[in-house]
Steps between C-alpha positions, in 0.01 A plus 500: 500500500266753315686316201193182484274769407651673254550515120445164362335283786595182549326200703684646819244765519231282637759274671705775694232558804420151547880462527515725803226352657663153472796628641335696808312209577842264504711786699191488760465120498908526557417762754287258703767248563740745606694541178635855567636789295641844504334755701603773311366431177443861369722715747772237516862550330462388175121503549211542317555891505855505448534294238094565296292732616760798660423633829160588571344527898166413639310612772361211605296716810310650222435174290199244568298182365238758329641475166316144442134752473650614209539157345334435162441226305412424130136502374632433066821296477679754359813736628416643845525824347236468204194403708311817549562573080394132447154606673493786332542309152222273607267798597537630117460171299174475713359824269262428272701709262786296529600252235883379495515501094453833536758623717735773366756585786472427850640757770595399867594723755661387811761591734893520460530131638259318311654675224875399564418153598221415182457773316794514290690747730830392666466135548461510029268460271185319549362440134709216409283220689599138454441302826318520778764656752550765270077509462425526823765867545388634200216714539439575112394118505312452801280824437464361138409156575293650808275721260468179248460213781319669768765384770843401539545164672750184414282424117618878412877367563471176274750525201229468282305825636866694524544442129137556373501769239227706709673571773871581312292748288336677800804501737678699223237773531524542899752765592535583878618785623593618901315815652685686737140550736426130479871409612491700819217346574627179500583221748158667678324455160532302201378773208415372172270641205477363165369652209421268197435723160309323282511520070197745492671703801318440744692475865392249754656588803532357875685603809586319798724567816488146637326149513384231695778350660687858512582582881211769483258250397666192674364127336265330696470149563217443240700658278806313549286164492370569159867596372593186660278260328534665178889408530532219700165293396607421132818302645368387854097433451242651735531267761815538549550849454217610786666201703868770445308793593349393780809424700631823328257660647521365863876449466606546863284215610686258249811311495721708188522115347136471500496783216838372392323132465246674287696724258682157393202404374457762236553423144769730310278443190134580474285250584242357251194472746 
């Protein structure tokens, strides 16, 4: 449930998709072998619609595989929902003008979702920032840390950097607020500007309506690579890392436990090479 990502997080935030995917994988691995189940999961009695969702219909004439062109994936590890406003943070701090001690108030503007999910809209308040899964759905703190790091990767989650007097002062200073034009624009766009006044008023400003990864401006594979290595290298070495994209990359000519094999061999803390 909605629940995980809600009010105070918890560790189950971060755990609850992997969770599914565990258990899909088991139901088809039980699928395989003929383990069988109900066929009327959702339309069933006491099924998924009659005792969750209520009754809904779909017309499944009209419905297709298409949907995957709209995937999008991450470029900052950050909230889904933050990553065109991230860019747009980045854009500013790269003014000449711009100097984070000087930094008076900080205005985002985003859409009604973005704002219910980590601005500090319906899913609470996103000042109070302690740990990391509260860090990483706050957008006060990864704007802040954004405009003061240059990025937001795994360093800007450490404990350390969450606590760091910088970035507590600054995230008190970003207020976000939805725009009814930028909402309806949204799922097609992602709309973000951010305004950062600084102490001798001046306004650096940047606007953005998507980003690399976004379905508009879909992540290549050089792109993914060097997101790749920047995550995976620290805790697998070069070597191996290219040796995990390369059968990523030609994955239907590969036995699944020759990547399997591979991903065993990854550290879970960073190597010192």
């Amino acid at each position: 449930m909605r629940v995980t990502r809600t009010g105070d997080l918890s560790h189950w935030k971060g755990l609850a998709y992997p969770q599914v995917a565990k258990e899909g994988t088991h139901a088809a691995l039980l699928a395989s072998v003929g383990i069988t189940g109900p066929a009327e999961v959702f339309e069933g009695n006491k099924g998924f619609k009659e005792s969750i969702a209520g009754d809904f219909s779909i017309d499944w004439s009209a419905e297709d595989l298409q949907s995957v062109r709209r995937t999008i994936v991450k470029k900052h590890n950050a909230e889904i929902h933050a990553q065109s406003a991230i860019d747009a943070a980045v854009t500013v701090r790269e003014d000449e003008r711009f100097d984070p001690r000087q930094v008076a108030a900080v205005h985002v503007t985003t859409f009604q979702v973005a704002y219910d999910i980590i601005g500090g809209g319906e899913e609470g308040d996103k000042q109070q920032i302690r740990t990391k899964e509260e860090a990483d759905h706050s957008l006060p703190y990864m704007l802040a840390v954004a405009l003061l790091d240059g990025e937001v990767g795994p360093q800007q989650y450490l404990p350390e950097r969450i606590a760091a007097d910088d970035v507590q002062r600054l995230l008190r200073r970003v207020v976000a607020v939805p725009d009814p034009g930028y909402s309806a624009r949204f799922p097609a766009e992602m709309p973000a500007r951010v305004d950062v006044t600084l102490d001798d008023g001046t306004v650096l400003s940047a606007e953005t309506s998507s980003y690399k990864g976004f379905h508009s401006d879909p992540l290549d594979w050089d792109t993914a690579k060097e997101k790749f290595d920047r995550l995976v290298v620290p805790h697998a070495g070069e070597v191996l890392a290219d040796r995990i994209a390369t059968v990523v990359s030609k994955l239907e000519q590969y036995p699944l436990s020759d990547l399997t094999r591979l991903l065993a061999q990854v550290n879970v803390q960073p190597r010192n090479d």
